[in-house]
N, C-alpha and C positions, 0 to 999 in steps of 0.2 A: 363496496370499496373500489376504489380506482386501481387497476391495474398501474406497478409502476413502472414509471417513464424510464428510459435510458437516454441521456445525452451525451455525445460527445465531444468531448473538448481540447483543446491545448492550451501547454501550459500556461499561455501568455493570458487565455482568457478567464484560469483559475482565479485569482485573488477578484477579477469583477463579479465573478459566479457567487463566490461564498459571499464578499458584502452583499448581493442580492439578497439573498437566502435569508440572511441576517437580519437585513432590514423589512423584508416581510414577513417576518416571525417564527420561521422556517427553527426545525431544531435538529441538527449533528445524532447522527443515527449509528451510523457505521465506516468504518475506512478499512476495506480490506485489497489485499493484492491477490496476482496469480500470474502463473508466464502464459505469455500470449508470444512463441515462436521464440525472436531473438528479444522481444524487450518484455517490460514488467505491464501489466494490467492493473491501474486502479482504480476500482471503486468506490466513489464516496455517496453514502447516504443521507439522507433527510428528511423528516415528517413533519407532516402541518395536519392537524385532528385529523381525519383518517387516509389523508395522503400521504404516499412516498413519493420522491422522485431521487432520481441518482446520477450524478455524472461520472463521467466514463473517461479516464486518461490511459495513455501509452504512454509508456516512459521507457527513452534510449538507456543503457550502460549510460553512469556516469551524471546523466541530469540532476541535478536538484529541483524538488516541485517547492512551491510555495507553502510554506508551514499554513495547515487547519487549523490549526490549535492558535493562531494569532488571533482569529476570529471565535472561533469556536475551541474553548479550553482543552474540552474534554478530549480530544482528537490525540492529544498526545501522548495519551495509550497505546493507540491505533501508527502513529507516526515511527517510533519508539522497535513497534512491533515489527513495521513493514522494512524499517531499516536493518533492524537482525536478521531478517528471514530472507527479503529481498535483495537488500543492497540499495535500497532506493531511501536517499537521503532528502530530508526535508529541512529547507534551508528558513531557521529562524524559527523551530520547533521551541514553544515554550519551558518543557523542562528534558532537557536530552539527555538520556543516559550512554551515548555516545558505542552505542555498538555493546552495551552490557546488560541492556532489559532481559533476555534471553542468555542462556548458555548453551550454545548449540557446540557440535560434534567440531563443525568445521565452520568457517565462516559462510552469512547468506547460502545456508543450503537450500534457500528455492531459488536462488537467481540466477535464470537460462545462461549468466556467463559467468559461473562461478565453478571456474575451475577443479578449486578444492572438492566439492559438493559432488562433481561430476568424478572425479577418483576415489569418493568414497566409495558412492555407489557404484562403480566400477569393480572395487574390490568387495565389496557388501556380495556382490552377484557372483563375485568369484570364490569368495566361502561360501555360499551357497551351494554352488555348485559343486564344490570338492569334499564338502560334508553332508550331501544326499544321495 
């Protein structure tokens, strides 16, 4: 099996990347995030019989990436997911549940600039602390 690839890209070259993908028969695997310092890391996946490969975005506060899911349906699971947890909105997501796929404590509790997220666990660490 092929080791997979990591590309990295910007946003501008996203929507060429996925019609690529598409049109050579390529199939939507994965779309997950993580914080990479001050901005979001996303990883989108994809398999061709026993290939993967993946592209690889940074995403500032505030950007919109190009909706997966235009091209590839299923993604907007994954799109849905990254916007509750992240903060990273995907502009022209096929079915958006608009910040309510999730019910989280506080808004985007993984996203490096999410305030609220950052007082929770602030005070998370400070009951901690005063109840051990």
């Amino acid at each position: 099996m092929q080791a997979p690839a990591f590309t990295e890209i910007t946003l501008d070259q996203l929507a060429g990347k996925l019609s690529s993908y598409k049109e050579d028969g390529w199939r939507f695997a994965n779309l997950c995030g993580t914080t990479a310092g001050n901005m979001v890391e996303i990883l989108i996946s994809f398999t061709l019989d026993e290939k993967i490969d993946n592209l690889l975005l940074f995403v500032e506060k505030g950007v919109k990436v190009p909706a997966v899911s235009k091209i590839f349906p299923s993604a907007f699971l994954y799109e849905n997911e990254t916007f509750d947890l992240y903060g990273v909105k995907f502009d022209g997501t096929i079915l958006d549940f608009d910040g309510r796929f999730y019910i989280t404590s506080v808004p985007t509790p993984m996203n490096p600039h999410s305030l609220a997220a950052e007082e929770y666990l602030a005070s998370s660490s400070d009951e901690e602390a005063n109840n051990g």
